[in-house]
N, C-alpha and C positions, 0 to 999 in steps of 0.2 A: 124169570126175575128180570127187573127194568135194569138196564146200565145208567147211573149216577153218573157215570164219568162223560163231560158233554164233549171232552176231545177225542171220544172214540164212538167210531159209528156203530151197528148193528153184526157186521163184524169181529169187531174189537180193531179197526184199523182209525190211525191217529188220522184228524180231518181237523180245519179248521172250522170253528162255530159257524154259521152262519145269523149275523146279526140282524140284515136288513127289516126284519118285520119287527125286533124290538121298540118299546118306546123311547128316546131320549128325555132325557133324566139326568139333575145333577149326580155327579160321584165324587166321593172323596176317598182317597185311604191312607192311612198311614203303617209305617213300617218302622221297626227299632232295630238296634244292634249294640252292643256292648264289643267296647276295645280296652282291653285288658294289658297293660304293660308295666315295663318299671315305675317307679314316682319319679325318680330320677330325670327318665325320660318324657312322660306328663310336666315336669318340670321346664323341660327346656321348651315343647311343644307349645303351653303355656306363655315364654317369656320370650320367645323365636328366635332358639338356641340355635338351632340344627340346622345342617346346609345346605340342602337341597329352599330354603326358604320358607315363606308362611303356611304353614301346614295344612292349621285351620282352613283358610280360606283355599287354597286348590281342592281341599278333600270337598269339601260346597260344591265348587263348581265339577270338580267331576264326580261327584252327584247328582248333579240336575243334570247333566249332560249325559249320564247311564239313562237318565229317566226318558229322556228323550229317543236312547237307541235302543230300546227294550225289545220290540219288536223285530230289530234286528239280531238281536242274540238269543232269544227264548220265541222257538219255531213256530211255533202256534197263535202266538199275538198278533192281536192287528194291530197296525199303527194307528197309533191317537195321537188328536191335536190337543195338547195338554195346556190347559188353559194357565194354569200354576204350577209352581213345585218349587217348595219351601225345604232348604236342608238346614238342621241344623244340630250343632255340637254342642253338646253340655260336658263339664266337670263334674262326675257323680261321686269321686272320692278319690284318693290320692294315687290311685292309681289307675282307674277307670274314667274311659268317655263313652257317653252316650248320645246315637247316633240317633237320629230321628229326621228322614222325608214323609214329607206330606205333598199327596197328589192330588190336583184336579180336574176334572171338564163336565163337561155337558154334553153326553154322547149317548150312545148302546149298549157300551161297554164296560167293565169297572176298570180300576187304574192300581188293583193291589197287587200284580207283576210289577209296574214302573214303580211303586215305593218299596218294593221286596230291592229292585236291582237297585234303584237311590240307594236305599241303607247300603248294601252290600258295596256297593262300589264305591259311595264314601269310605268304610271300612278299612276296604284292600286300598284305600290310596293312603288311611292314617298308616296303614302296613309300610307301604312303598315309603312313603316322606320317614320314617321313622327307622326301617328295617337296618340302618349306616349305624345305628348305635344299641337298639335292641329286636336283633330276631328272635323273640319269643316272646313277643306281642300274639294275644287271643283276642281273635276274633267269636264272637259267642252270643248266642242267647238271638236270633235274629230272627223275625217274626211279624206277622201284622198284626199290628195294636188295636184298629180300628179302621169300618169303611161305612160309606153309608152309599143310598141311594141304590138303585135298579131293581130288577124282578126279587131278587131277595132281600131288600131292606138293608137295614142298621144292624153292625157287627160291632161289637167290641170285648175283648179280649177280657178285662175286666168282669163282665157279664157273662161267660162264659165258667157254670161250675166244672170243678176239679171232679 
């Protein structure tokens, strides 16, 4: 039986892919997360109650900036020159935000680690900015929405029956 899994060789020992002979190809992929907390706290997050400062925007930037060190923290990754990466925060109801990076480049390789680790580390930073007035903020639901481009085409979660 063939191994699926392309981070392990013939062995079953963890190896990095070897990319060189792929074609470059744009990629895109996107990643979500749901942060779950009081209203209360959505409240203040919203009207930039809380002390540590603007929430919103740090949890951005240390968002794109996870997306950038991906490769550093998830072993197997190669570093990519990420042409983009868009983070952004939505209000999905009074007590939930909805986290969404989107990744780009024009490479060998796809870019759904660097918007898995965006989402997440936007996430853990709404945790961090907020966690002074509610720790029992959920984090949840976190996943890749959608990628397109390389040897296996267009993915989206939607598309995908139950």
């Amino acid at each position: 039986m063939k191994n699926n899994l392309t981070h392990l060789d013939g062995q079953g020992h963890a190896h990095m892919v070897d990319v060189s002979d792929k074609e470059i190809s744009k990629r895109t992929a996107t990643a979500v997360a749901i942060v779950e907390m009081k209203a209360e706290t959505l409240t203040k997050v919203i009207e930039g109650g809380l002390p540590k400062g603007d929430v919103l925007a740090t949890a951005r930037i240390a968002g794109i900036q996870a997306c950038k060190k991906t490769a550093d923290l998830i072993p197997l990754c190669h570093p990519l020159m990420l042409t983009k990466v868009k983070v952004e925060i939505d209000v999905i109801s009074t007590t939930q935000l909805k986290v969404r990076c989107t990744c780009s480049l024009s490479g060998k390789t796809g870019v759904e680690m660097e918007a898995l680790t965006g989402a997440s580390v936007t996430a853990l930073t709404l945790y961090d900015m907020c966690k002074a007035v509610d720790k029992g903020i959920i984090i949840k639901e976190l996943g890749l929405e959608s990628k397109t481009g390389g040897k296996s085409g267009d993915w989206s979660k939607e598309n995908v029956s139950s």
